[in-house]
N, C-alpha and C positions, 0 to 999 in steps of 0.2 A: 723487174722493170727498171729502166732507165731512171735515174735520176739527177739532176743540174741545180745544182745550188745558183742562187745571182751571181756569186765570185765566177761559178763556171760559166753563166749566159754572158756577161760584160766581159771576160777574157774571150768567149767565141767573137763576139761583137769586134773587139778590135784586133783579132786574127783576121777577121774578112773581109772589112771595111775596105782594105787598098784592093787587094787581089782578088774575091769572089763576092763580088757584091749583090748578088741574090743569096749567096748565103749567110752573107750580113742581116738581111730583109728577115729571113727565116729565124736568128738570133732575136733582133730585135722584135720581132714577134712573140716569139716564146717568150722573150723580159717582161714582154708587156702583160703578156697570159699570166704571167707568176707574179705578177706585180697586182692585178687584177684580183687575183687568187687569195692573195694576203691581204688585202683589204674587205673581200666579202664573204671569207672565212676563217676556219682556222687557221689556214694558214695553204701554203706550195703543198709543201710536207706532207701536211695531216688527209689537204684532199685527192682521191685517187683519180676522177673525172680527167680535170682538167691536163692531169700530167699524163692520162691516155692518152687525151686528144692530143698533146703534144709530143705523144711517141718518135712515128715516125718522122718530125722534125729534128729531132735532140737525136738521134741516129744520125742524121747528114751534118752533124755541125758537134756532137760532142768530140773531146778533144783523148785520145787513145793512145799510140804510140808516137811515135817519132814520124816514121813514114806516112802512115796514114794522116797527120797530122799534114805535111809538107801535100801529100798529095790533095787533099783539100783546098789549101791554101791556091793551088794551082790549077785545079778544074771546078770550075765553079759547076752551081746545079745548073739543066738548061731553065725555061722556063715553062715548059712543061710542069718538068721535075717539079719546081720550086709549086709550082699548083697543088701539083699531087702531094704532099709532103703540108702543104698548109689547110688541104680542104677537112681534117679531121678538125683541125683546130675552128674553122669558120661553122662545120656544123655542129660543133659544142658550143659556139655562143648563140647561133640561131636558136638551141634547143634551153639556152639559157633566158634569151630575152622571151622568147613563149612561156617561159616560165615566171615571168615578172624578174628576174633575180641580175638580169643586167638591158640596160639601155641602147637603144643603138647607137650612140654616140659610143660609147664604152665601147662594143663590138667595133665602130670603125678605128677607134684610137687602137686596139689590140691588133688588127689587121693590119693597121699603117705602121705597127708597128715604134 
């Protein structure tokens, strides 16, 4: 399984910021989920959930070779995409606030990112 430490979510974040700024949105998503994550467990790391739900996201925005790196930077997600890629993420915290274990405040701060 994919894994993104903060060093790797905040270098995706200012690789995308200028040139694909949904895939900035999709970075600072994830930061916030693993940010999230460390506060209400043991940790990114330790829990396997939430870095599911952020699979398919950390696929569009982790950082690989050279090319693929460049070709990122230059074809941003559409907005589609960018839905499809964040909706695993929105229904792990839906399934987390039914749970008592997160707020919807918390869910929209995650989301906005």
């Amino acid at each position: 399984m994919l894994y993104m430490t903060a060093y790797d979510l905040d270098d995706a974040i200012m690789r995308f910021t200028e040139t694909a700024p949904r895939r900035a949105q999709v970075a600072r998503t994830v930061r916030a989920l693993s940010e999230w994550t460390d506060r209400n467990s043991d940790g990114w790391v330790y829990w396997p959930k939430p870095r599911q739900a952020a699979a398919r996201a950390m696929e569009q925005i982790a950082s690989t070779t050279y090319v693929e790196d460049s070709r990122q930077e230059t074809t941003d997600l559409t907005e589609a995409g960018m839905t499809a890629v964040l909706r695993p993420i929105r229904a792990f915290c839906t399934r987390q606030i039914n749970a008592s274990t997160m707020t919807p405040a918390e869910r929209d701060q995650i989301l906005r990112g």
